[in-house]
C-alpha positions in Angstrom: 0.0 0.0 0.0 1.3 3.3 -1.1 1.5 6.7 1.6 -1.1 9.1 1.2 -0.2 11.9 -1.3 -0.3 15.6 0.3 -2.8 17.9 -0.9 0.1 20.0 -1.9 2.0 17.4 -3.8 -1.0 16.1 -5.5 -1.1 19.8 -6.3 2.1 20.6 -7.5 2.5 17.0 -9.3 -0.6 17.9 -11.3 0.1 21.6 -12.1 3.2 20.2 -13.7 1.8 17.3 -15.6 -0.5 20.0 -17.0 1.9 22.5 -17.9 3.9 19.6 -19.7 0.6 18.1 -21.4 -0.3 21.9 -22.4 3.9 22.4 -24.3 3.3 18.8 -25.5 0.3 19.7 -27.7 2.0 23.0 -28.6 5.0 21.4 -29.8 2.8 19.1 -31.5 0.7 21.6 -33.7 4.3 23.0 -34.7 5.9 19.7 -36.0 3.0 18.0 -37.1 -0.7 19.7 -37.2 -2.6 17.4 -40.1 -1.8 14.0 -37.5 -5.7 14.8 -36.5 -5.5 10.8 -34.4 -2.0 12.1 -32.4 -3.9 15.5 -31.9 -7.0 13.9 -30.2 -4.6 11.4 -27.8 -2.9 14.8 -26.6 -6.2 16.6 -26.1 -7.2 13.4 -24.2 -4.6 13.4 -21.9 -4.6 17.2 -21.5 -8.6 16.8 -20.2 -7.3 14.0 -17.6 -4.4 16.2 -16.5 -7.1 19.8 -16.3 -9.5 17.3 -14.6 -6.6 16.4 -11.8 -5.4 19.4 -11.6 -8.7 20.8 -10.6 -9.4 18.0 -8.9 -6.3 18.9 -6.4 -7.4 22.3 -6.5 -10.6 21.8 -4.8 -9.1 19.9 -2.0 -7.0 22.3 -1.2 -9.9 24.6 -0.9 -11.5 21.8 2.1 -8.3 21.9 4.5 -8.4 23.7 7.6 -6.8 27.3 7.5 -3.2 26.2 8.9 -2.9 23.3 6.9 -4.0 25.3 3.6 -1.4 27.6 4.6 1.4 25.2 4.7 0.4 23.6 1.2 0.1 26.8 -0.1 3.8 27.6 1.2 5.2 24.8 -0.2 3.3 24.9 -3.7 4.3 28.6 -4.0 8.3 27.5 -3.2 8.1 25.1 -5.2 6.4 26.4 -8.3 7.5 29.9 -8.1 10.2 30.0 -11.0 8.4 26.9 -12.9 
């Protein structure tokens, strides 16, 4: 059985994964924009990454004031120059 996941690591892991899915599709309409089936995976896995990401958000949004405050510290460190 794997640890629980902090709400701020779920965060920050999920901001990132959509940042990267977001260049990804960008890079992809640059090199290759008529590969309409490649397009559609991207978009796919850009909608699972929005949907965690938001997903993350919202729990952050149910923790007590300290606790939010902590995540939020740590998600700003981390993700500051990102």
């Amino acid at each position: 059985m794997t640890a629980p996941v902090s709400p701020a690591a779920a965060y920050i892991s999920s901001t990132l994964a959509l940042r990267a899915s977001t260049d990804s599709i960008a890079k992809f309409i640059q090199e290759d924009p008529d590969n309409l089936q490649r397009l559609n995976e991207l978009q796919k896995q850009r909608e699972e990454a929005y949907l965690n990401w938001s997903n993350a958000a919202s729990l952050l949004k149910t923790l007590p004031v300290p606790e939010m405050a902590e995540a939020l510290g740590q998600i700003e460190s981390t993700l500051w120059y990102r």
